[in-house]
Phi, psi and omega in degrees: 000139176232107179305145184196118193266089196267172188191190180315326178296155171285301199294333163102195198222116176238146185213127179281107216236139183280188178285314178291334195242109161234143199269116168267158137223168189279154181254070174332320195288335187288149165250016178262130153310048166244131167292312190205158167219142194247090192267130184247150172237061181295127145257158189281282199314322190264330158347307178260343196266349189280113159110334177317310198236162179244163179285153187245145161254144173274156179287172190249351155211168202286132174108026167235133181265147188274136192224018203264036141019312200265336189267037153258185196296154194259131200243163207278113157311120149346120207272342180268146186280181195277122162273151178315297154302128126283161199220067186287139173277316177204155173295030172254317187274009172282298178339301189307292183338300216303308188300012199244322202232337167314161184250352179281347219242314175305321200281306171319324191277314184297344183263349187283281185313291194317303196263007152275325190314292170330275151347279168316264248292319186310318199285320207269268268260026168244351173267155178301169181267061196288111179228136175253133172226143174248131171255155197207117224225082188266077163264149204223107174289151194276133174230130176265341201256020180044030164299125172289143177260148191264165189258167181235135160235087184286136151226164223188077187270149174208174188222139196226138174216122192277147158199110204259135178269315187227138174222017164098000216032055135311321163301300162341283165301334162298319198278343181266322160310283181268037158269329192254348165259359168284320190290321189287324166311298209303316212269335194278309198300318177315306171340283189304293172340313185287307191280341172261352183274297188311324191299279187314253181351304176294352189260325182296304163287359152277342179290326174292339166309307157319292181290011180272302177293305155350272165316264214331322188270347160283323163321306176282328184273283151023299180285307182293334146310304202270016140295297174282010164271331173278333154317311193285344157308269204317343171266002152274327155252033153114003208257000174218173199257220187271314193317317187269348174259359154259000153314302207297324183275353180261002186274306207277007170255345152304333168294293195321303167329274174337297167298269226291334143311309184324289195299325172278334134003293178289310173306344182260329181281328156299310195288353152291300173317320195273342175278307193290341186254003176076040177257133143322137169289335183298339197269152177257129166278145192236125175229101191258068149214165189307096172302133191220146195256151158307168197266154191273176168324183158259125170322317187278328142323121210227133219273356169281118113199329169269356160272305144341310147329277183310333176259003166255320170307301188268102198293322184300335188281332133354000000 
């Protein structure tokens, strides 16, 4: 709603007033015995469009985070509590998890809505225009001989409907303008969407690799032991020199070593994966199905056909 104080100047004294709280004020400026006038202004379409959103603050320089939380959208809590473990059966729900909980995947879905909103605004500026006005009108005449003057009180409501017939198809092109910045949102979500799958899918097979490695390197240091228990046998009775049980200990103190880069390795490679699927680090990923190595190509498969592929799926690639 908009309050609007005219007075000698043409543009007036305008002031912003909720439905509820409206701020009268005097008009200093008028030279008519009117104290004051008051013109109210509505449009229906803002009328109705009021209280829906809350403001957002912006940061106030650049390298400060927006941190106002609480005005996003309310998302369906999980009926289940948050457990220590988490537990996936196959890499289609950890992939599902990721694409659910990421936060690049949220701001993509947030940015779809933001440019359909945009759309409807574009859409709605083809429908008329409903303007209500009360003019509302309090005067008092000047007595020199002190006589009381009665007071007058006009009001002067009226209802006006706007419709643009022709605009050269300016509307038109707005409305083809964020139609085409909803596909671009739309082909950019894909984008995002793509890029946590790839994340998510590369992290998993680095962790399998990291336990590959592991085992491999427990195996050996395993082996190298029971090597260097039989070295360490054998120079007592004469049968190997110093030299080869101190081979021995530095080959099984290089295993060790070696497992234990592998296993720290593995801790980085989990702690990747939990990043790429939106898992809290505090939480232990659990990945509880049968590791399978993947199906390889089709032979008949041709790497212009996975490029093609790749260029109809990826708008960047374009």
């Amino acid at each position: 709603m908009l309050v609007r104080f005219p007075g000698s100047c043409e543009a007036g004294t305008r002031i912003r007033a909720t439905q509820s709280d409206l701020r009268l004020a005097y008009n200093r400026f008028t030279l008519k015995p009117i104290p004051h006038r008051l013109l109210l202004c509505a449009s229906l379409a803002l009328w109705l469009s009021w209280g829906h959103a809350a403001a957002l603050d912006l940061p106030e320089r650049p390298g400060a985070f927006w941190l106002q939380f609480d005005t996003l959208p309310e998302q369906a809590q999980p009926t289940v509590e948050r457990a220590d473990a988490i537990r996936f059966d196959s890499l289609a729900a950890l992939t599902e998890h990721a694409l659910r909980e990421r936060a690049e995947s949220r701001a993509a879905w947030l940015g779809i809505q933001a440019e359909a909103a945009r759309l409807d605004a574009a859409t709605a500026a083809n429908w008329p225009t409903l303007t209500g006005l009360i003019n509302f009108t309090r005067s008092r005449a000047l007595s020199s001989s002190g006589s009381p003057v009665p007071t007058l009180h006009r009001y002067g409501p009226s209802l006006s409907l706007a419709y643009v017939l022709f605009d050269f198809g300016a509307s038109a092109a707005s409305i083809d303008a964020q139609r085409y910045q909803l596909i671009a949102s739309l082909l950019n979500s894909n984008r995002t969407l793509q890029n946590t799958i790839a994340e998510v899918e590369t992290a998993y097979f680095a962790v399998l690799a990291a336990r590959a490695l592991v085992a491999a390197q427990a195996q050996q240091e395993t082996a190298l032991r029971t090597s260097l228990d039989a070295v360490e046998v054998r120079p007592r009775g004469g049968l190997a020199a110093r030299a080869d049980q101190l081979r021995a200990r530095a080959a099984s103190s290089e295993t060790t070593l070696a497992r234990q880069a592998a296993e720290r390795d593995l801790a980085k490679a989990e702690a990747v994966l939990k990043q790429a699927a939106g898992i809290a680090p505090t939480q232990t990923l659990v990945l509880d199905w049968e590791v399978a190595p993947p199906t390889p190509l089709d032979a008949a498969t041709l790497l212009a056909d996975l490029l093609a592929e790749a260029e109809r799926q990826r708008p960047d690639l374009r």
